[in-house]
Every structure is written in C-alpha cells, then in structure tokens.
KELUMKE-465413 format. One record per residue (C-alpha): residue in three letters; y negated, x, z negated. Coordinates in nm, 3 decimals, padded with zeros to 5 digits. Example, Ala and Ser with C-alpha at 12.3 -4.5 7.8 and 13.67 -1.06 7.14 Angstrom:
BEGIN
ALA | 00.450 | 01.230 | -00.780
SER | 00.106 | 01.367 | -00.714
END
This chain:
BEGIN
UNK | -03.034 | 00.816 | -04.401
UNK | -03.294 | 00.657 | -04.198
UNK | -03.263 | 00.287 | -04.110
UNK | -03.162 | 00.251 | -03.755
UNK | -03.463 | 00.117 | -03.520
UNK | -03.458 | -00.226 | -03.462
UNK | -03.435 | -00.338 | -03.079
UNK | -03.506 | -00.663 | -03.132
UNK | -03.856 | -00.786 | -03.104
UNK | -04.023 | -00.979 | -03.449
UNK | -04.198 | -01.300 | -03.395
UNK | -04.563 | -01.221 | -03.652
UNK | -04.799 | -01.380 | -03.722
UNK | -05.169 | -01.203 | -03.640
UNK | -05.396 | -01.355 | -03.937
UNK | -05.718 | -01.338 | -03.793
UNK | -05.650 | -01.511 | -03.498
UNK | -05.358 | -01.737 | -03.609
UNK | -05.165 | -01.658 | -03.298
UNK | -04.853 | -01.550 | -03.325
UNK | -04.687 | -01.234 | -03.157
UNK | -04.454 | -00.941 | -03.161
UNK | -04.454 | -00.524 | -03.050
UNK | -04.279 | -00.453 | -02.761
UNK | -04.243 | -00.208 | -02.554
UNK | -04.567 | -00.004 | -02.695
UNK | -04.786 | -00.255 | -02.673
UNK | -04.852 | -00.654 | -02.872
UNK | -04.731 | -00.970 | -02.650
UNK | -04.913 | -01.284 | -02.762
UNK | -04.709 | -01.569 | -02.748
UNK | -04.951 | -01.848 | -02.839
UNK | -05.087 | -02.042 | -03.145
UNK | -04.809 | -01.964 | -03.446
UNK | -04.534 | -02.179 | -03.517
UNK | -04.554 | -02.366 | -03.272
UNK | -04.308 | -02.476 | -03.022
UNK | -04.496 | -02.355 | -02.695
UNK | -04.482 | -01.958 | -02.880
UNK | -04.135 | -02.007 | -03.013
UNK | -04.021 | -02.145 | -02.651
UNK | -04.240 | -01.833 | -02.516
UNK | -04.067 | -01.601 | -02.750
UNK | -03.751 | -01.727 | -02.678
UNK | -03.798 | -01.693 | -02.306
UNK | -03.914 | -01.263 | -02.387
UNK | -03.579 | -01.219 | -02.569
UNK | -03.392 | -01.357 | -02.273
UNK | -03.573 | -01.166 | -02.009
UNK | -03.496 | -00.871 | -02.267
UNK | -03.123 | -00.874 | -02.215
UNK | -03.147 | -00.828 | -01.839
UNK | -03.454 | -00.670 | -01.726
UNK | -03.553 | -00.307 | -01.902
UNK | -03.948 | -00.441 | -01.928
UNK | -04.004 | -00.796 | -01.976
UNK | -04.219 | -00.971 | -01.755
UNK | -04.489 | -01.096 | -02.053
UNK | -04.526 | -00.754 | -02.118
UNK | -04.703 | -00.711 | -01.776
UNK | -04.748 | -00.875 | -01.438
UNK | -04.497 | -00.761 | -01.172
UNK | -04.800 | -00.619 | -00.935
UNK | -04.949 | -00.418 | -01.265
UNK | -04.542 | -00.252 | -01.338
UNK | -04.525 | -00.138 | -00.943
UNK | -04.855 | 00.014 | -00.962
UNK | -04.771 | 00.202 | -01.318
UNK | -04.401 | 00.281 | -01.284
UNK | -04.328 | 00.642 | -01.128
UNK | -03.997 | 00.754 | -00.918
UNK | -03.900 | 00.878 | -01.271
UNK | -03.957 | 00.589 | -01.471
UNK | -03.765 | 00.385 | -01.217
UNK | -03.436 | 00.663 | -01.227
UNK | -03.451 | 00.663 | -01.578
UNK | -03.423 | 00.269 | -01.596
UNK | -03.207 | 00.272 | -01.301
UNK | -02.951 | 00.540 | -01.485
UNK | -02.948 | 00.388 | -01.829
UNK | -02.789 | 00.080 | -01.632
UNK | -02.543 | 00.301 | -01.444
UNK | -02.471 | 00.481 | -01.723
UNK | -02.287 | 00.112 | -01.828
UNK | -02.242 | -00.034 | -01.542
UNK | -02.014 | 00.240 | -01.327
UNK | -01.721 | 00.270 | -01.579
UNK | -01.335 | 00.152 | -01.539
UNK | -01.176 | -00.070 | -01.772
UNK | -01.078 | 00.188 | -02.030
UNK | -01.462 | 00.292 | -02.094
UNK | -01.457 | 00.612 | -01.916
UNK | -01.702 | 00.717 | -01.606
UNK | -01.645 | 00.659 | -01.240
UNK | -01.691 | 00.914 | -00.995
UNK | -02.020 | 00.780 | -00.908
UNK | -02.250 | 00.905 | -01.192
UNK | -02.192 | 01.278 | -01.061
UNK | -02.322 | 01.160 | -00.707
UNK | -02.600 | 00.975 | -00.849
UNK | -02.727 | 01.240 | -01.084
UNK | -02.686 | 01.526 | -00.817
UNK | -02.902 | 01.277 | -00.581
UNK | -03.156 | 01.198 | -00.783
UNK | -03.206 | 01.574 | -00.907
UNK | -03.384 | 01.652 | -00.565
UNK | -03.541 | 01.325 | -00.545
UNK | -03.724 | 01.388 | -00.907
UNK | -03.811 | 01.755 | -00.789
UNK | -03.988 | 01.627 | -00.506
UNK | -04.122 | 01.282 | -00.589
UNK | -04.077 | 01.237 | -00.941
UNK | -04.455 | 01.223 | -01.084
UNK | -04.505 | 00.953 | -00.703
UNK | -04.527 | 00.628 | -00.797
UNK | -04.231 | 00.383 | -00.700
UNK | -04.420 | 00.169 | -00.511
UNK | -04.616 | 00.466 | -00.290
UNK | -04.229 | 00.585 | -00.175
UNK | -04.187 | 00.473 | 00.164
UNK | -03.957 | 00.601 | 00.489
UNK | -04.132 | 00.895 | 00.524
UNK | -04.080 | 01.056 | 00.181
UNK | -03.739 | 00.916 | 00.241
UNK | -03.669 | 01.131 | 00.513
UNK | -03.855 | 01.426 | 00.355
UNK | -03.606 | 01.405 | 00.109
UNK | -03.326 | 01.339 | 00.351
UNK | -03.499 | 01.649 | 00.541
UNK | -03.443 | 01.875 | 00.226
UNK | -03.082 | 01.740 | 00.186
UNK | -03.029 | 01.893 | 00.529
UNK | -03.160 | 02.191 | 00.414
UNK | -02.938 | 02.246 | 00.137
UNK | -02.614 | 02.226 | 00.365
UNK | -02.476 | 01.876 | 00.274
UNK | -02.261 | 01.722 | 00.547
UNK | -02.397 | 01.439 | 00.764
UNK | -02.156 | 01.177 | 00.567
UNK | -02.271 | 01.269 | 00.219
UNK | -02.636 | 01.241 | 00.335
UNK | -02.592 | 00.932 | 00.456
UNK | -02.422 | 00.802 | 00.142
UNK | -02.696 | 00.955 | -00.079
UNK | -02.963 | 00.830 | 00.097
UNK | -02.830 | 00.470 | -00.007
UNK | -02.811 | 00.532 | -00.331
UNK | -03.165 | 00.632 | -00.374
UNK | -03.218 | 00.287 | -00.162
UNK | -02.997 | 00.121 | -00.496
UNK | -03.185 | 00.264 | -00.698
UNK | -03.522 | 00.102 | -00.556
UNK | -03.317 | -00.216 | -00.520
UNK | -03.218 | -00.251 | -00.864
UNK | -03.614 | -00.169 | -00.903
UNK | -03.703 | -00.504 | -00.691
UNK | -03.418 | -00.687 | -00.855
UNK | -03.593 | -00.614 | -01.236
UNK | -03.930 | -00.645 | -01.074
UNK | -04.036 | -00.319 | -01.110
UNK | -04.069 | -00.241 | -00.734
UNK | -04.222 | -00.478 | -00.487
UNK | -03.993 | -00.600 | -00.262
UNK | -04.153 | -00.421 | 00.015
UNK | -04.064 | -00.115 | -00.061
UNK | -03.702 | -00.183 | -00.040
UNK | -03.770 | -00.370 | 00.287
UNK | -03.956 | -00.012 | 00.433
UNK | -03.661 | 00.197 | 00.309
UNK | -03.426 | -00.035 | 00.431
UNK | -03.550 | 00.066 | 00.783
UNK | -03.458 | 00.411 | 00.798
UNK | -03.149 | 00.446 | 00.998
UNK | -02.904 | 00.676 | 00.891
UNK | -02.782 | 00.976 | 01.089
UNK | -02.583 | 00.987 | 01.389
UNK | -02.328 | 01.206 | 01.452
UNK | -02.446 | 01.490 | 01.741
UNK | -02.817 | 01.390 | 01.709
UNK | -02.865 | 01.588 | 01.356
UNK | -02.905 | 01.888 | 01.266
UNK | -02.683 | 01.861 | 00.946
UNK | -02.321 | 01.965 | 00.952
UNK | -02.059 | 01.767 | 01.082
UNK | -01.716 | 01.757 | 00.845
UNK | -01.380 | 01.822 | 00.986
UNK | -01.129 | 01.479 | 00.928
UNK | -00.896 | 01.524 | 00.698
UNK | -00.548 | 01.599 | 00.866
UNK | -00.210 | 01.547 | 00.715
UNK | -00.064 | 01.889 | 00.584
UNK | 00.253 | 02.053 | 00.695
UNK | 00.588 | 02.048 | 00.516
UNK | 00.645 | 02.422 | 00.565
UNK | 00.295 | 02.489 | 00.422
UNK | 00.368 | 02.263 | 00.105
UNK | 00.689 | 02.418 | 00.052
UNK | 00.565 | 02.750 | 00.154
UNK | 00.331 | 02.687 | -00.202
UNK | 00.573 | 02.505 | -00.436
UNK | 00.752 | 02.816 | -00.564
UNK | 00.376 | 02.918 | -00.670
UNK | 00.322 | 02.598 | -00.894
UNK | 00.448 | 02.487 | -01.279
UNK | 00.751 | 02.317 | -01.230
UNK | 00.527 | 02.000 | -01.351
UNK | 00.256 | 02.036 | -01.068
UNK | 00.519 | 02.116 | -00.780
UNK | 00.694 | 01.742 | -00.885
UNK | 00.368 | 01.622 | -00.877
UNK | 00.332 | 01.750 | -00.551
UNK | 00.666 | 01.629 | -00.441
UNK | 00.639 | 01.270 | -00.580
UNK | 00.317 | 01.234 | -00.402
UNK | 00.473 | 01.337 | -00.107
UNK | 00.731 | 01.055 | -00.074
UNK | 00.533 | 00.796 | -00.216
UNK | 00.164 | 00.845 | -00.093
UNK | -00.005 | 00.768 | -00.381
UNK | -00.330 | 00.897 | -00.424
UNK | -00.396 | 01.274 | -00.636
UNK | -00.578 | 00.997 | -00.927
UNK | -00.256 | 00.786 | -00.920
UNK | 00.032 | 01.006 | -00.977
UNK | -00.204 | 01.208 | -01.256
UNK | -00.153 | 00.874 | -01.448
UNK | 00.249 | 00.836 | -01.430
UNK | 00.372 | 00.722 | -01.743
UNK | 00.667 | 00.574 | -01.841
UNK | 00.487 | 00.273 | -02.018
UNK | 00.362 | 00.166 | -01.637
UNK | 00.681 | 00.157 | -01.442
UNK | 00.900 | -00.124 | -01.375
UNK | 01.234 | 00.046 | -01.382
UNK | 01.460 | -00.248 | -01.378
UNK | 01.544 | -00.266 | -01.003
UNK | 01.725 | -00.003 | -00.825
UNK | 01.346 | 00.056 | -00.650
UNK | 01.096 | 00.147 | -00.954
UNK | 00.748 | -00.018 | -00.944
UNK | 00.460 | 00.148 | -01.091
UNK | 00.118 | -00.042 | -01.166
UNK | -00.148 | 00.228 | -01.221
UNK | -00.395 | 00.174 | -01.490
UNK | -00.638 | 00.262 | -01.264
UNK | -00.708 | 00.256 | -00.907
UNK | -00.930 | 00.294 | -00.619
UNK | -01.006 | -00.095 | -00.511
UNK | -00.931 | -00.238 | -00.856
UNK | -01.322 | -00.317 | -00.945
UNK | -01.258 | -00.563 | -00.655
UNK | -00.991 | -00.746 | -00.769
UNK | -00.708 | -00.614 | -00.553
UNK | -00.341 | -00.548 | -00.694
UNK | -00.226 | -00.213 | -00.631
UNK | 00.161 | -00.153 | -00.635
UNK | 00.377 | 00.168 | -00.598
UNK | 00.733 | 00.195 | -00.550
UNK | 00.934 | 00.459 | -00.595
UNK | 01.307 | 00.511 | -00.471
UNK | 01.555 | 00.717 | -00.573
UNK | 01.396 | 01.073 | -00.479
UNK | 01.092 | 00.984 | -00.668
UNK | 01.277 | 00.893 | -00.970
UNK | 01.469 | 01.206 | -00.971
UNK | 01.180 | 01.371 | -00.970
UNK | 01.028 | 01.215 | -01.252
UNK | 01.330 | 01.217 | -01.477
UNK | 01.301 | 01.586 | -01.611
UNK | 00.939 | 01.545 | -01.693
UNK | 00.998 | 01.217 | -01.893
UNK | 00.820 | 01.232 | -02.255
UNK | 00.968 | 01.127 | -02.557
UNK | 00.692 | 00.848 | -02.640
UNK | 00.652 | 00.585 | -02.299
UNK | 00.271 | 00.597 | -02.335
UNK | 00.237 | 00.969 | -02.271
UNK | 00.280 | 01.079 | -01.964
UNK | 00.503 | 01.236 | -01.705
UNK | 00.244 | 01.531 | -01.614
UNK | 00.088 | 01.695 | -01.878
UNK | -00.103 | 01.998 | -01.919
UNK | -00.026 | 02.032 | -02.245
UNK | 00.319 | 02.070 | -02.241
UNK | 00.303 | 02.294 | -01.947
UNK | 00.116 | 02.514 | -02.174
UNK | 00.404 | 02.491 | -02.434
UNK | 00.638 | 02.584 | -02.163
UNK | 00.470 | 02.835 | -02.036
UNK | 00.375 | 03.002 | -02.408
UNK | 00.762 | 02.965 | -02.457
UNK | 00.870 | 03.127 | -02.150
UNK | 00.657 | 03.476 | -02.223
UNK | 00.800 | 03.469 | -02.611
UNK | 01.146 | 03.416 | -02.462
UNK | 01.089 | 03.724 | -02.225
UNK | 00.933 | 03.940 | -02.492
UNK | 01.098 | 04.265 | -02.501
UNK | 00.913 | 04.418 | -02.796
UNK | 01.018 | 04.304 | -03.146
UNK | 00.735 | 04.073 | -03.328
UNK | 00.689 | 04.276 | -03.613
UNK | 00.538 | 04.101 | -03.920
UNK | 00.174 | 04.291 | -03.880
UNK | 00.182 | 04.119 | -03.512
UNK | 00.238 | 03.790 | -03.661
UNK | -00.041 | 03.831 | -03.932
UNK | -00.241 | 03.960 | -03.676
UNK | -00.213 | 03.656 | -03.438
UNK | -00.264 | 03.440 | -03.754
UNK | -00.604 | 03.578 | -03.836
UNK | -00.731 | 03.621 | -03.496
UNK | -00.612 | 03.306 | -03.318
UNK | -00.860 | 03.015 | -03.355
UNK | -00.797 | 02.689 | -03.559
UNK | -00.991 | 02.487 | -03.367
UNK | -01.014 | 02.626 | -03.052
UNK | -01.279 | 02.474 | -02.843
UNK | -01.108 | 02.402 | -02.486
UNK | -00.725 | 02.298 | -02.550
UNK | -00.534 | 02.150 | -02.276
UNK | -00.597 | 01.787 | -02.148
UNK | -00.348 | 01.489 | -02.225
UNK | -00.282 | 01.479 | -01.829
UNK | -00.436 | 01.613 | -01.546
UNK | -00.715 | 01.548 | -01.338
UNK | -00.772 | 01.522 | -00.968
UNK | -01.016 | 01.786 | -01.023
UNK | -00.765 | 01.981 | -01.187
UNK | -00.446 | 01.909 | -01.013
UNK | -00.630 | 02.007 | -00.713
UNK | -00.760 | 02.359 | -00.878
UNK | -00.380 | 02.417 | -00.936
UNK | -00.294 | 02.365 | -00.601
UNK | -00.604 | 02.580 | -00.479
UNK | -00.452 | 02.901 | -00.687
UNK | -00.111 | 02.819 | -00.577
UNK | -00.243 | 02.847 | -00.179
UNK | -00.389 | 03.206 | -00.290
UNK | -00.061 | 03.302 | -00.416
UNK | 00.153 | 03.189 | -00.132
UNK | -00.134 | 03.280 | 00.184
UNK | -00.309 | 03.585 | 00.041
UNK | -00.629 | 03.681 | 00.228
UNK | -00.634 | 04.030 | 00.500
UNK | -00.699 | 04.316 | 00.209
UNK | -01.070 | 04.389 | 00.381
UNK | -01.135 | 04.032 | 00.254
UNK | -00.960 | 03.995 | -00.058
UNK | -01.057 | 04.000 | -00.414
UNK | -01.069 | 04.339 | -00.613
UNK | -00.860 | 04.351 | -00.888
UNK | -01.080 | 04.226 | -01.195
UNK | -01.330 | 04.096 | -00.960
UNK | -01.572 | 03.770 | -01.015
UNK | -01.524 | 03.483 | -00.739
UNK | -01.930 | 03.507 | -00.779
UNK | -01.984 | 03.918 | -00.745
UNK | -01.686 | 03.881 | -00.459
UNK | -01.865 | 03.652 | -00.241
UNK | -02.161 | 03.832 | -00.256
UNK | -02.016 | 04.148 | -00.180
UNK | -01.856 | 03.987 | 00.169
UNK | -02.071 | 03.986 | 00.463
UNK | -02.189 | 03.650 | 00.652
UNK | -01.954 | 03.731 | 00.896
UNK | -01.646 | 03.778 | 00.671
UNK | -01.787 | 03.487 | 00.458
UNK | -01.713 | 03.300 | 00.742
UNK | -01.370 | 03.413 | 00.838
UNK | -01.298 | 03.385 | 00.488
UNK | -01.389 | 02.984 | 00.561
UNK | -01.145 | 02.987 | 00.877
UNK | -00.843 | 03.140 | 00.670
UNK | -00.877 | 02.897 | 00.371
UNK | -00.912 | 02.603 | 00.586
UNK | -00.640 | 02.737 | 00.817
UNK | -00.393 | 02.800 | 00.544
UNK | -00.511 | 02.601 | 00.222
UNK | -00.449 | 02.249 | 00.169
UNK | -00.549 | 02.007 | -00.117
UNK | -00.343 | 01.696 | -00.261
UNK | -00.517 | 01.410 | -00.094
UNK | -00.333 | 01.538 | 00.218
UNK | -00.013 | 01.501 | 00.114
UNK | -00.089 | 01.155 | 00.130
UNK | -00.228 | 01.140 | 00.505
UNK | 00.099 | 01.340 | 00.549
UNK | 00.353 | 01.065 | 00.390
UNK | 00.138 | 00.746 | 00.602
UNK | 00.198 | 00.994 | 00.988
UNK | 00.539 | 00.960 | 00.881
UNK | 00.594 | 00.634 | 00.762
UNK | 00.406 | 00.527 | 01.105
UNK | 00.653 | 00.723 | 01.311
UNK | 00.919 | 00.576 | 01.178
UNK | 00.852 | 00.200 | 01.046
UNK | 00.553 | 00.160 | 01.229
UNK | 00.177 | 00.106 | 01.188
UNK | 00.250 | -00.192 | 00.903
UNK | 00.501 | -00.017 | 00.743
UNK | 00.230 | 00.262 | 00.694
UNK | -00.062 | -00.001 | 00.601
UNK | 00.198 | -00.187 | 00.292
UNK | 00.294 | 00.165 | 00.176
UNK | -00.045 | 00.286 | 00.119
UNK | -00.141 | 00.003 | -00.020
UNK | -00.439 | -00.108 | 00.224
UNK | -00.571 | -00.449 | 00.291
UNK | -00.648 | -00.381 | 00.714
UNK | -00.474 | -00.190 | 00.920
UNK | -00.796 | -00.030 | 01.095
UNK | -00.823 | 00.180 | 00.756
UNK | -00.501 | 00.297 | 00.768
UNK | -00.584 | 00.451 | 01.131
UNK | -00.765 | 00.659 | 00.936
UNK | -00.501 | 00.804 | 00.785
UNK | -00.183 | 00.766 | 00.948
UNK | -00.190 | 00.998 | 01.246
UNK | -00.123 | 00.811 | 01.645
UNK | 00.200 | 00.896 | 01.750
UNK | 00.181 | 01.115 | 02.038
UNK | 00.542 | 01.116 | 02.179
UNK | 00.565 | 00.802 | 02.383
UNK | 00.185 | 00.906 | 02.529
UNK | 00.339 | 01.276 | 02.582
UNK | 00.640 | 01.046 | 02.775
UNK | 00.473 | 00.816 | 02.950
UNK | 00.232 | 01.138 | 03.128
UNK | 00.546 | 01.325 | 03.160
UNK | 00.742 | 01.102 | 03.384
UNK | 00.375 | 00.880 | 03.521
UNK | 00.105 | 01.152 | 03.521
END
C-alpha cells in the first residue's frame, strides 16, 4: 500500500546555498538562511497562510496569481471549499452544491480556459445572456448570477482575484421583472382542500399522513420527512417537535413545531418500534406494500416459485429503499398520486408502456403546452400545503398568529405566504363601492 502523500510542507535544507526551503505547490519557496529564526518565523507564517488560503502568498505575488489563475482554476478552488463549507450539522450536503455545480457548468463551457482576472460585466451578462437562452426563470438567473459573483469573491478574499474584478461584477444589476426577456414564474398559491383530498386515496397510507400532518401544522416538505419519535416533546397535551434540521438554523434561529391532537393521531399508527427511526419511512412502506400483494395472492407458491425467487432475486441489490424520505421524493409521490387522481384528455395521455421521454416528444408544441396548463391547473406539490395551512391560520387568528405558526422572524415574509383576506375588502366595496 502506498504511503499516503504528505500535505504538509518540509522545512530542507538546500546545501549549496545553505538556505533553507520547502516544495510547495509545484514549485521551491525559499525561506531564508537555514536555521535560523527569520526562515523558521517565515516558514511558520507559509503553514499558517496554508490552512486558509488554497495558494500561499510566498508561493507567488498576488498580481502574478490573478494574471495565471483561469475561471477554472478559480471554480475548482472555489468548490473544494464549498464542498466543506455548505453542509448541515450531521455532515451531509445542502441544497446549494446542486445550484452551484449546475451554474458553474455553463460558466466553464463558455469562459473556462479566460483568465479570472480578464472576466468582467460583459462576459457576465454573456453568460447571463445564455442562461436566458436555456429557459431559466428570471429569479433563478438572478440568484445564479450571484453565485458566480461568490465565487470571484471568495477569489479576492484568498487573493487570487484582484479586487477589481469583484468591484466590475458587482455592477451588473440584476433583472427586472417586465424589462427581460426571460420567463417570469407564477407565485406559489396555497392548494385546495378538495384537490388534496381529491389525491389522498391515491397515496401509501404513510405519504397521505404525511400529507395530512403537514397540512395542520405547516411545516415545511424537509421537516415532516424528519419526524421521529426521538425529536418530539410529548409531555404536554400540545406535542413539540425540534427538527434536526431546518431552513434558518445555519443562522442561529430556534425552530419549534407543535402539534395538537389531530397531528398526533396522525402520527400514532406510523410510530416505529425504536424512537430514533422515524415516523415516515420508505422502507417499511415497501414491506407493506410487498405484504399486501402476498396477502392477495391467489395462486399457491409452489416450492419451484420459491426456489426460483431465491436464485433470481439479488443479495445485494443496488437501489433499496431510503431510511426516510426526501423532499425530492415525497414530492415525486405526490406528483404520481396527481396523475392518478386528474388523468390527462386521452389525445394527451401516455400510451400504455410508454417513456415520459419518447411521450413528450411524440406531443406537439401546442399540446406540450396544454399539457403545462392541465398539470399546473390540477397538480400540486407539498410546499403548498404549507401556504395553504398559513391563508388559514391568517383568516382565523390573524396575520401573527400565521407569522408564530410558521415559524418566521417578520411578518413581511409571511405575506408571502399567507394569502390577504379578501372578505372584509369584498364587504367594504359591496356596501361603499
């Protein structure tokens, strides 16, 4: 076994000059006469710098690194530092390495071989240009074009990038709503209660109380994928659960959910036998289901089945269902159970044994498009089963009532979710207008 490489610069001694100095970063640093204390304080200064900046500044002035350093060379620095610095407290990766890697994929296709310090506003809105091009909404431009700006920041901050760079990216504006050409995003609108119900009978039994349970609490699709037992306060007659993790908690704000009596019956049916596992799992939804088709088996399993299905079925199978689910995949389950329960016109629908791919080929760019209208008129997705709870907690309690139930620290972001009332302005023009 090879012996693992050695990060860690070695202070040598160079015999025919008597200086002493050490390899880093593909090339010898000098530190001064050997042994003594002006090259150990010099060496000692190099393996300090090394701990927070990728390339040391003894290695090379800060004018010579801007001039040598390419958009590449800066993303790969930049990502090796994201790769450690975007995680939650259990080690695992936010959501923000998926929108950094899918930015910087067009950035290095167009600018990757430019040097960092020759990128200024108008290769920014080149790329910006080409981001249009591809169909991304005006918001998500917006919010990709400032991470390519972090990116170049955390360049200036390590001295990689002069300073001015940022400064000339900085003044690119970002794009206004009706004075682009890139595509404006519908706001997301609470769901209605006969649509949600209209889907339930379509779900597991442990997706539709995961459905349910985000409907009276508004907690978020992330939150009530990590109910478990081990998290919830259960000694009051109102049960407090602390998630593990949540939205805002990288900033230091608590994040409490209650749940009352509905909720907790609810829960109870789904509770597992050890507290850190938890309420929602796929894979005992599998079990379920797997136990469900043997129970309604109508042909005997003779023993050549049963060899059969020991020889064929894999040992080590390599996808088995998750622990719990995932937003991504609590939301998928939703998505089928909407297909089920609104089926599209049959001139639009699916062939039997038919790709989603070959499908949506086959469809015209008109039909393509009415296809759009139907899903967004009759599809939903979890995340608006919580604008749905906040519209009601605001019609009844009020706009506070809304803001302390989903868990907000201003009221003007709750406006974004909790829907105005419209019944005392439908009065007030009724009996005044």
């Amino acid at each position: 076994m090879a012996r693992p490489k050695n990060s860690v610069p070695t202070y040598r001694l160079h015999s025919p000059s008597g200086t002493a100095r050490c390899w880093l970063n593909g090339a010898w640093v000098t530190l001064g006469k050997y042994d003594s204390p002006e090259s150990r304080a010099e060496y000692a200064r190099l393996l300090a710098e090394l701990v927070v900046a990728p390339v040391p500044s003894a290695v090379a002035t800060p004018a010579t690194r801007a001039k040598d350093i390419t958009v590449n060379e800066l993303l790969l620095g930049f990502w090796q530092f994201a790769d450690g610095h975007y995680r939650r407290a259990d080690g695992s990766p936010t959501n923000e390495l998926p929108q950094f890697a899918q930015t910087f994929r067009l950035l290095r296709h167009l600018y990757g071989h430019t040097p960092a310090s020759e990128f200024g506003p108008l290769a920014l809105k080149a790329v910006r240009e080409q981001m249009i091009a591809a169909g991304w909404s005006r918001k998500l431009i917006n919010q990709r074009v400032g991470r390519i700006r972090r990116a170049f920041r955390w360049g200036v901050e390590n001295e990689l990038v002069p300073p001015a760079v940022l400064q000339a990216l900085a003044a690119v504006p970002g794009l206004q709503a009706g004075r682009t050409a890139a595509r404006e995003t519908d706001p997301i609108e609470p769901v209605e209660d006969t649509v949600v119900d209209a889907t339930l009978s379509f779900l597991r039994p442990a997706v539709a109380a995961m459905v349910r349970v985000q409907r009276l609490t508004g907690m978020r699709p992330g939150e009530v994928c990590q109910l478990r037992p081990a998290d919830l306060d259960t000694g009051g007659p109102v049960w407090k659960f602390v998630p593990p993790q949540y939205k805002t908690k990288h900033r230091g704000k608590a994040r409490v959910i209650t749940l009352g009596p509905k909720a907790q019956a609810e829960l109870t049916p789904f509770t597992p036998a050890d507290p850190t596992d938890y309420f929602f799992s796929p894979r005992r939804v599998v079990a379920d289901l797997h136990a469900e088709r043997a129970a309604r088996r109508q042909t005997p399993r003779y023993r050549s089945h049963t060899e059969r299905n020991r020889t064929v079925r894999k040992t080590k199978p390599e996808r088995v269902p998750a622990a719990r689910y995932t937003v991504t995949s609590y939301g998928r389950a939703v998505g089928r159970a909407c297909e089920k329960a609104f089926p599209l016109p049959a001139p639009l629908a699916r062939r039997t044994g038919e790709t989603e791919s070959v499908w949506w080929t086959r469809l015209s760019a008109e039909q393509q498009k009415e296809v759009a209208g139907w899903r967004q008129a009759h599809h939903w997705h979890p995340n608006q089963l919580r604008h749905a709870h906040a519209t009601q907690v605001r019609q009844r309690y009020g706009l506070e009532a809304a803001q302390v139930a989903l868990g907000h620290s201003k009221a003007d972001v709750t406006q974004v979710y909790a829907e105005r009332d419209q019944t005392l302005a439908t009065k007030v023009s009724l009996e005044m207008g």
